[in-house]
N, CA and C atoms as a LAMMPS dump frame, in Angstrom:
ITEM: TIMESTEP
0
ITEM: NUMBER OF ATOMS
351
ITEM: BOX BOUNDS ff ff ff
-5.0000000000000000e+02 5.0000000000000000e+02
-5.0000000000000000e+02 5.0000000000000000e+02
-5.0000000000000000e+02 5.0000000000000000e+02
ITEM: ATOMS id mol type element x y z
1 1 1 N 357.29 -282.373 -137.65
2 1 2 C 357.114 -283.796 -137.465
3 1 3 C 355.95 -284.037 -136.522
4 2 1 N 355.001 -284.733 -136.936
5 2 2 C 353.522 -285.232 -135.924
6 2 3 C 354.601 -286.652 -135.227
7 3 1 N 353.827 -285.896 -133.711
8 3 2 C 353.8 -287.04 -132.992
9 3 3 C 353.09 -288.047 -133.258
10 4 1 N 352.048 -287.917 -133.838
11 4 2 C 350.706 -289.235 -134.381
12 4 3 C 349.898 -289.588 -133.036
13 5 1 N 349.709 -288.568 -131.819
14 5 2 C 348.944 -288.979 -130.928
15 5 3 C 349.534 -289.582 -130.249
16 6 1 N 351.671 -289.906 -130.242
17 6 2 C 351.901 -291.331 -129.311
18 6 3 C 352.483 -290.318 -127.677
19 7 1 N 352.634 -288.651 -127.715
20 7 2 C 352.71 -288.782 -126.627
21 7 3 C 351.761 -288.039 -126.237
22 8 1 N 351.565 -287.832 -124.622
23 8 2 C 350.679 -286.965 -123.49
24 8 3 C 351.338 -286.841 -123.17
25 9 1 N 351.285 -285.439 -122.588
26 9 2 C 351.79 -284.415 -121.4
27 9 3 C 351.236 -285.378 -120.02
28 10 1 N 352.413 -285.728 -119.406
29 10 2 C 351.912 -285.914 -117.988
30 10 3 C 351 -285.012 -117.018
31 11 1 N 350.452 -285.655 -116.034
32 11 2 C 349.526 -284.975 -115.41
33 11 3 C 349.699 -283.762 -114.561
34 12 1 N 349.923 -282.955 -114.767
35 12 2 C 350.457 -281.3 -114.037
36 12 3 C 351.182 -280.63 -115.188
37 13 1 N 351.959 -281.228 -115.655
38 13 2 C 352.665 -280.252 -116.518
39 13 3 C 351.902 -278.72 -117.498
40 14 1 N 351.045 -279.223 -118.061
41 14 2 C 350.112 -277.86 -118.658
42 14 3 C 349.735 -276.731 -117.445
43 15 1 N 349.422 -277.195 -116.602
44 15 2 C 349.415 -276.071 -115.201
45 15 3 C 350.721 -275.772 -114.815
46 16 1 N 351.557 -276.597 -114.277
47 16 2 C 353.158 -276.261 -114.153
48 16 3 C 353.286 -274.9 -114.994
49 17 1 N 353.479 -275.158 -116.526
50 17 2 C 354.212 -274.681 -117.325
51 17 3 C 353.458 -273.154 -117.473
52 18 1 N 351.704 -273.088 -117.768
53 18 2 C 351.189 -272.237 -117.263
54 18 3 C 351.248 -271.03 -116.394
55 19 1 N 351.237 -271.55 -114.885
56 19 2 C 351.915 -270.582 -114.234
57 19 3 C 353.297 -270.493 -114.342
58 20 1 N 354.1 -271.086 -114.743
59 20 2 C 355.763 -270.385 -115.148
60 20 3 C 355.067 -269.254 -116.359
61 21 1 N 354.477 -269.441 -117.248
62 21 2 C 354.487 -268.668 -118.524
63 21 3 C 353.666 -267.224 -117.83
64 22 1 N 352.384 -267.628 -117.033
65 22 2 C 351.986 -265.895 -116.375
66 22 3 C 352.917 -265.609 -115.599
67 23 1 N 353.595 -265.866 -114.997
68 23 2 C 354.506 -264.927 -114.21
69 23 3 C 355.645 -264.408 -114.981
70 24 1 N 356.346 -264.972 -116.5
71 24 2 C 357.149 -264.559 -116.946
72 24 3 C 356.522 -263.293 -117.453
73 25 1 N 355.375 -263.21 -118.11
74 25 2 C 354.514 -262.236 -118.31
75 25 3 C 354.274 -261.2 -117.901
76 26 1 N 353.714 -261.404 -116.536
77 26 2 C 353.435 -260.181 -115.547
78 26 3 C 354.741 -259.904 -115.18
79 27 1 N 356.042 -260.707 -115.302
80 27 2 C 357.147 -259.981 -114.314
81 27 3 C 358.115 -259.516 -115.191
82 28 1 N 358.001 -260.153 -116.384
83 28 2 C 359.434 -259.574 -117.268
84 28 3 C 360.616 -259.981 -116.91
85 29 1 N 361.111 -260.87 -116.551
86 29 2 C 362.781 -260.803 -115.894
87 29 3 C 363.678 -260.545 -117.135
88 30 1 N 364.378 -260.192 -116.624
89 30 2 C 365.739 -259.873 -117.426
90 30 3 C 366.366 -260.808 -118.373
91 31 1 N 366.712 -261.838 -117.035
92 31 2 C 367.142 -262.98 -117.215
93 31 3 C 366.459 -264.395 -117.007
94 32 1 N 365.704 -264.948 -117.983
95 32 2 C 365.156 -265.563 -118.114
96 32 3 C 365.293 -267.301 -117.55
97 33 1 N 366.617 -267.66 -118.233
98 33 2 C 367.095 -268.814 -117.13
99 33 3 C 367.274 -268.356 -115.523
100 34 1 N 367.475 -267.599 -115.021
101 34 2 C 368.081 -267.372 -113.688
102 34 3 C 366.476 -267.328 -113.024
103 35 1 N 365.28 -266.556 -114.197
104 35 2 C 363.742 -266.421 -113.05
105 35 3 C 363.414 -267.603 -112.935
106 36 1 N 363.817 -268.432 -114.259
107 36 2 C 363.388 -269.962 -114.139
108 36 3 C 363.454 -271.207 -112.987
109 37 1 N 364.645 -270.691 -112.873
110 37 2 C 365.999 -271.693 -111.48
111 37 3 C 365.261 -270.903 -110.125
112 38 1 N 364.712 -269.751 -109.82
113 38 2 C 364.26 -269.271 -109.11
114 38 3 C 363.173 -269.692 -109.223
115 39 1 N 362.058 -269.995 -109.94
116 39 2 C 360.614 -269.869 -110.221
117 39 3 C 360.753 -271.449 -109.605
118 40 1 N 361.077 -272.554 -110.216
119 40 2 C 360.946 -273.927 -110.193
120 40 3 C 361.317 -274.092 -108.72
121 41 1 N 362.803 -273.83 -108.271
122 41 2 C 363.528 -274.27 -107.237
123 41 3 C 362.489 -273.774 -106.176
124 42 1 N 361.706 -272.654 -105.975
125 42 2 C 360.528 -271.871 -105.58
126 42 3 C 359.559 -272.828 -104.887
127 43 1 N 359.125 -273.831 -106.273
128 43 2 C 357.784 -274.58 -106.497
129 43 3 C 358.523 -275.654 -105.363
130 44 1 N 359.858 -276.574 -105.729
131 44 2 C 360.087 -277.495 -104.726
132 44 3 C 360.282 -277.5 -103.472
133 45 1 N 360.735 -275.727 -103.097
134 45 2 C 360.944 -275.535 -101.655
135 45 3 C 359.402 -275.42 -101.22
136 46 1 N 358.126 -275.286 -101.995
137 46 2 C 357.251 -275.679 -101.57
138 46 3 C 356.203 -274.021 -101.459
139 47 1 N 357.343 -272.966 -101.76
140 47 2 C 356.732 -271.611 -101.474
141 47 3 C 355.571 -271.561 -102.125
142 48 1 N 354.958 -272.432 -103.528
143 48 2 C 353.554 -272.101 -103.956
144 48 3 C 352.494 -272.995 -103.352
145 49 1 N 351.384 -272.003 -103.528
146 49 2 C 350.061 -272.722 -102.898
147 49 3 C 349.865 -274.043 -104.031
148 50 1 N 349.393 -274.651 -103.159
149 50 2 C 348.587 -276.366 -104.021
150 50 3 C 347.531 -275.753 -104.8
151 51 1 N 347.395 -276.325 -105.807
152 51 2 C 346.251 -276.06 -106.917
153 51 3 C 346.055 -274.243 -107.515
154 52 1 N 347.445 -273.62 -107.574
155 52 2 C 347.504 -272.312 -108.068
156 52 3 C 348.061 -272.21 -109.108
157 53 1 N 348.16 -273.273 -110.088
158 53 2 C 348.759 -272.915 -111.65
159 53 3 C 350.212 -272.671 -111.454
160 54 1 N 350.863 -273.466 -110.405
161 54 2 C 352.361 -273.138 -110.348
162 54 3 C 352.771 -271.395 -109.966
163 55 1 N 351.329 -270.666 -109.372
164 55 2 C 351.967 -268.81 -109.373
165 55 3 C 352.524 -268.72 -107.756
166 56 1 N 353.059 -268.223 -107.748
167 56 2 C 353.662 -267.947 -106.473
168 56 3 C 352.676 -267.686 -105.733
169 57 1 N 352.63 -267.773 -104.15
170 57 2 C 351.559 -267.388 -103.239
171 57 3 C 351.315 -265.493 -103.602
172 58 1 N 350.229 -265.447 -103.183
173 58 2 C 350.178 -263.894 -103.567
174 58 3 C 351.044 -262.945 -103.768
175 59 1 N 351.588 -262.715 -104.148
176 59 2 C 352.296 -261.459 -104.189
177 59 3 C 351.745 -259.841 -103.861
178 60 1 N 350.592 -259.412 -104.359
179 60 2 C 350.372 -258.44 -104.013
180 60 3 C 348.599 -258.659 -103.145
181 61 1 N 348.396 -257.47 -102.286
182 61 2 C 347.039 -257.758 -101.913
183 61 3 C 345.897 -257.606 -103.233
184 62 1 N 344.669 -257.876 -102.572
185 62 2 C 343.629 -257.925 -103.561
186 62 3 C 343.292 -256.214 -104.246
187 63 1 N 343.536 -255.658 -102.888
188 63 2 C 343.269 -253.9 -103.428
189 63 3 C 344.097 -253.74 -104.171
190 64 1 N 345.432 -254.106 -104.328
191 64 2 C 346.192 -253.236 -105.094
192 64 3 C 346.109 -254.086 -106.725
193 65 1 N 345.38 -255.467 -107.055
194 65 2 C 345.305 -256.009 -107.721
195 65 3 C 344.289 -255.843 -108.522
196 66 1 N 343.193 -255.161 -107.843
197 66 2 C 341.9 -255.187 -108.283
198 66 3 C 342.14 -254.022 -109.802
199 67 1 N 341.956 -254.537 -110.489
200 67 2 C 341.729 -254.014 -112.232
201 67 3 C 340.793 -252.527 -112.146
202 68 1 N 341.532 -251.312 -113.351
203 68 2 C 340.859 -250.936 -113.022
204 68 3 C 339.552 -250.273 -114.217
205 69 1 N 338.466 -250.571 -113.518
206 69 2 C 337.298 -250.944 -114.41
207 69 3 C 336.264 -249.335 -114.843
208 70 1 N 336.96 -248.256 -114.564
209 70 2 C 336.607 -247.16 -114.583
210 70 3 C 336.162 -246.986 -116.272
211 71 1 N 336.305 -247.412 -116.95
212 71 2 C 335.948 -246.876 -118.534
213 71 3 C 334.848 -247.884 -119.352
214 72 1 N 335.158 -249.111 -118.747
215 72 2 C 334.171 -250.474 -118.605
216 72 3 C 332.891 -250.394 -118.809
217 73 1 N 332.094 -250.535 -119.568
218 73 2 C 330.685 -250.591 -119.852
219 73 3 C 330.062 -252.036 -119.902
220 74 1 N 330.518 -253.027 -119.01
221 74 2 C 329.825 -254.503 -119.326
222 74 3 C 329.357 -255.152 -117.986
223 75 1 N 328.936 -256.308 -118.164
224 75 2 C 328.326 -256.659 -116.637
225 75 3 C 329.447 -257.145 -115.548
226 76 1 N 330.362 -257.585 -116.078
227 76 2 C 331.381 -257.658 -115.448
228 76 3 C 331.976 -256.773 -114.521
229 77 1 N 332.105 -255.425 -114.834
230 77 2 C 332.21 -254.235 -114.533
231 77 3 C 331.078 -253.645 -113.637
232 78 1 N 330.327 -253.957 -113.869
233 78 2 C 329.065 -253.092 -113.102
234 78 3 C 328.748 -254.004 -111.535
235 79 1 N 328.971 -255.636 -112.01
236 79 2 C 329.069 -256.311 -110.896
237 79 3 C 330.177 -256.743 -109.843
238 80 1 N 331.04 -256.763 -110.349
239 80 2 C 332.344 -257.014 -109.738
240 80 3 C 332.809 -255.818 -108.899
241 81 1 N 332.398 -255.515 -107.261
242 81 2 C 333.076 -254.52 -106.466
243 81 3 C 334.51 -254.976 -105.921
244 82 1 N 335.11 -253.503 -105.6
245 82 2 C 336.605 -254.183 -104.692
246 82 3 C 335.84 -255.519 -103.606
247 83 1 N 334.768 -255.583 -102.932
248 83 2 C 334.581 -256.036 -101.818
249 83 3 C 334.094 -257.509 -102.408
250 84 1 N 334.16 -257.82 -103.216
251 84 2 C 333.47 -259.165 -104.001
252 84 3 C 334.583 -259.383 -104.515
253 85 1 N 335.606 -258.232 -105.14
254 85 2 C 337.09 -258.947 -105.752
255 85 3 C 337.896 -259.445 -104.173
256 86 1 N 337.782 -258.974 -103.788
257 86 2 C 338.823 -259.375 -102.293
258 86 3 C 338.616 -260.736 -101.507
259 87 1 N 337.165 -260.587 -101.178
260 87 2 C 336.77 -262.146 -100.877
261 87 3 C 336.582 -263.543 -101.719
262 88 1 N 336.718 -263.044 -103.275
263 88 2 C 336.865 -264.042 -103.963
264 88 3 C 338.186 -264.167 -104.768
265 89 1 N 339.159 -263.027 -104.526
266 89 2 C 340.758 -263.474 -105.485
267 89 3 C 341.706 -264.676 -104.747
268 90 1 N 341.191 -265.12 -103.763
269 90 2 C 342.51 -265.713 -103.488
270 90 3 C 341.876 -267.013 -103.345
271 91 1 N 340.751 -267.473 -103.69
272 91 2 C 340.203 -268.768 -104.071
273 91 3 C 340.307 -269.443 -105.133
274 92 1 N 340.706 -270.611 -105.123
275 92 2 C 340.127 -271.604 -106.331
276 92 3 C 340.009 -273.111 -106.438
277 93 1 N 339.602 -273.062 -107.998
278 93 2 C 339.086 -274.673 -108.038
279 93 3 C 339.775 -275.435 -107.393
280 94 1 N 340.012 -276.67 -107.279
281 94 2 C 340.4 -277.933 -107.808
282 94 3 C 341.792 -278.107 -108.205
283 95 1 N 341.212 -277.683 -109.777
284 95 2 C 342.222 -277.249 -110.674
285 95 3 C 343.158 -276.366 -110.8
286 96 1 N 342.949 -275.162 -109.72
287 96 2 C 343.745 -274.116 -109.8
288 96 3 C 342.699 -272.813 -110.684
289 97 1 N 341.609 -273.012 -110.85
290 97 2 C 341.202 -271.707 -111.672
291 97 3 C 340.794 -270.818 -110.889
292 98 1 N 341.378 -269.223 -110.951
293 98 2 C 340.766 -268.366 -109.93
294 98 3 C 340.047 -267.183 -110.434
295 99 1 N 339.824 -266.255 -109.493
296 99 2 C 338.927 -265.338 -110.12
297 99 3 C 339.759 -264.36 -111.227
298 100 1 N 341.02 -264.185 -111.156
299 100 2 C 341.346 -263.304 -112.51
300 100 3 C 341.61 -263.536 -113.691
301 101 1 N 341.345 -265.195 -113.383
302 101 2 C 341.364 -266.036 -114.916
303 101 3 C 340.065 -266.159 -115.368
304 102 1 N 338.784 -265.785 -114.293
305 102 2 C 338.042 -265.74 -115.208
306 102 3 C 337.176 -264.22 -115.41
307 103 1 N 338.066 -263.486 -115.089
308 103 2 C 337.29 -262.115 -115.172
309 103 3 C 338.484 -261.202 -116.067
310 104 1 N 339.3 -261.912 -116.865
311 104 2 C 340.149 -262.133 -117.362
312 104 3 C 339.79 -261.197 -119.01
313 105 1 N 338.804 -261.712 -119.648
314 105 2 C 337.855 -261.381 -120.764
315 105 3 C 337.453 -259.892 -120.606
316 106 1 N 336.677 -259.887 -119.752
317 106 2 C 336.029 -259.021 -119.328
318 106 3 C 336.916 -257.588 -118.716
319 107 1 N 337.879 -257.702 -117.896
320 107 2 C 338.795 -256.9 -118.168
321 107 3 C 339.569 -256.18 -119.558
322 108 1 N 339.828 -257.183 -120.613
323 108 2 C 340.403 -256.805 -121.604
324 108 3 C 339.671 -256.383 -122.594
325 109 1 N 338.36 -256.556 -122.49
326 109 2 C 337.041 -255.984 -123.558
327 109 3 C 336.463 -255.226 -122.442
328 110 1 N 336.679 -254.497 -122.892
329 110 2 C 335.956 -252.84 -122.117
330 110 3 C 333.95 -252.571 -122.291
331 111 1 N 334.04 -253.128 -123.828
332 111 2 C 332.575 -252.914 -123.966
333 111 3 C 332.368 -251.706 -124.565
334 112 1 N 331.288 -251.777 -125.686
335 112 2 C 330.693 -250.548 -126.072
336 112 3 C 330.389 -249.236 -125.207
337 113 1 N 330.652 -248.164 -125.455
338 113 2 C 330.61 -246.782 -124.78
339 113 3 C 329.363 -246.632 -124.717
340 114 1 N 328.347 -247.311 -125.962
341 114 2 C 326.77 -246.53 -125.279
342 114 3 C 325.669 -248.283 -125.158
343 115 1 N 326.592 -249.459 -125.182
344 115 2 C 325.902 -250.325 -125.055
345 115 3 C 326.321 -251.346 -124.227
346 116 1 N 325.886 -251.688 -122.827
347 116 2 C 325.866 -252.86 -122.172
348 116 3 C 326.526 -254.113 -122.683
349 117 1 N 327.284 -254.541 -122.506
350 117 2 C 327.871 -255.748 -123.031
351 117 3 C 327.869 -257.108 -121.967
């Protein structure tokens, strides 16, 4: 059934729902209603940062986060040091966009073995 354009998503919800959906991702729970009631109840006690896609405040440091780019043939890879991932992972927009959303690509495409990408 088309909505026909009559509703919008209120303003947060696509980020809200967002970071609920990467953390179900990266964390796997078991139990899915119970990470939920945890994840949300989380957001109102206030434990997440403002403008972070609804993800919990860090969880792990930047070293142990930093991707690892050892097989990588692209510019992404060649430019991105631990010391440039560290001072720039725990920043972002506005909007909530940070650096592993956008180095995101580039992690998951490795790049040609004998060509620069």
């Amino acid at each position: 059934m088309s909505s026909g354009g009559k509703y919008r998503a209120p303003p947060g919800l696509v980020d809200l729902l967002q970071g609920f959906t990467i953390n179900v991702l990266r964390q796997q729970p078991p139990d899915l209603k119970q990470f939920a009631a945890q994840y949300f109840s989380g957001i109102l006690k206030g434990q997440h940062p403002e403008g972070s896609l609804g993800q919990p405040a860090f969880k792990w440091s930047a070293s142990d986060n930093f991707p690892d780019l050892s097989v990588h043939n692209n510019w992404m890879a060649k430019c991105l040091t631990a010391d440039v991932y560290e001072r720039l992972s725990k920043l972002r927009t506005p909007n909530g966009f940070g650096l592993d959303a956008a180095i995101q690509t580039g992690v998951d495409n490795p790049g040609h073995p004998f060509i620069m990408t």
